[in-house]
Phi, psi and omega in degrees: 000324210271313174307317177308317197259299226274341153291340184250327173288330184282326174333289203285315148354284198281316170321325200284319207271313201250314188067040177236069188262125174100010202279167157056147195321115209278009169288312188263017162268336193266359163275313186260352177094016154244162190265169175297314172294332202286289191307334180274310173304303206274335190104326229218134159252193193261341177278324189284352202272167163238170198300339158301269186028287184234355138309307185267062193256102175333164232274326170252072165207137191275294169328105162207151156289100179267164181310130155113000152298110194222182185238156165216130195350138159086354175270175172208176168208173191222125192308160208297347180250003171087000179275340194233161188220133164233144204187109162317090228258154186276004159271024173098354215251141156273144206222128161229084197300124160294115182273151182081342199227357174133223192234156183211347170196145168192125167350271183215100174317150167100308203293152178248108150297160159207035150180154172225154176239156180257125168251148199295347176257049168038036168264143152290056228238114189268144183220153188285331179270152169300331186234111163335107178254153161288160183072345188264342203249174193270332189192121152274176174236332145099030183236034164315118178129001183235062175321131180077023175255171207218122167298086136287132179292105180270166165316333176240040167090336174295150167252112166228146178273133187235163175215112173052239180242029184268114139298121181255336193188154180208185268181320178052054219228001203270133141132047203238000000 
């Protein structure tokens, strides 16, 4: 059981971030339940992940970035009741909106990003290249050092990086 939800929060995960759900060959989606394409973009197959990852991501909040994920210009993803968004605007400035009431957070107005990452030592990175480069990137979240932490949206506006059920860092964007 515990494998099955920890295979449907990555799932849904990557469907939100990527929107390639059903893609690719359907022999190698019904062994591991991903497509070859899905696993070869995100990086990560459903085995590597641990059941924090993508399970114990509070209950409200649906969205998340798991290590090795990202957004590029003009996609977003959105907390599970639809009210908050993050989101890679295609001129680049990443944004996190109250949808109907405005912006509640943003790195560094102005900057043109053409990607941001959840990267696997758990920094947060917005980058001037579409694929993470050195030297390339624009705004950290300055939290390097948490393998396996994670970005989530919650329902109540907040953006926090979790390590397990551990908050490192937030937005402080919360109490909507």
């Amino acid at each position: 059981m515990q494998n099955n939800i920890r295979h449907l929060a990555f799932h849904s995960a990557f469907v939100l971030i990527f929107g390639l759900a059903g893609c690719g060959d359907e022999a190698q989606q019904q062994s591991s339940g991903e497509t070859q394409d899905e696993q070869m973009i995100n990086g990560t197959t459903p085995g590597d992940l641990t059941a924090m990852d993508a399970v114990d991501v509070k209950a409200n909040a649906t969205a998340v970035l798991l290590p090795n994920q990202g957004l590029v210009a003009g996609q977003s993803i959105s907390s599970s009741d639809g009210r908050f968004s993050l989101t890679l605007r295609t001129d680049g400035t990443l944004v996190h909106y109250w949808n109907g009431h405005g912006v509640l957070w943003s790195p560094r107005p102005g900057t043109q990003g053409k990607s941001v990452w959840m990267q696997s030592d758990g920094n947060f990175v917005l980058y001037s290249t579409p694929i993470p480069t050195i030297g390339n990137h624009l705004w950290a979240s300055s939290t390097y050092g948490y393998p396996g932490a994670y970005l989530a949206i919650q329902n109540d506006g907040n953006l926090v990086i979790y390590v397990e059920a551990t908050p490192i860092w937030a937005s402080n964007t919360g109490g909507h």
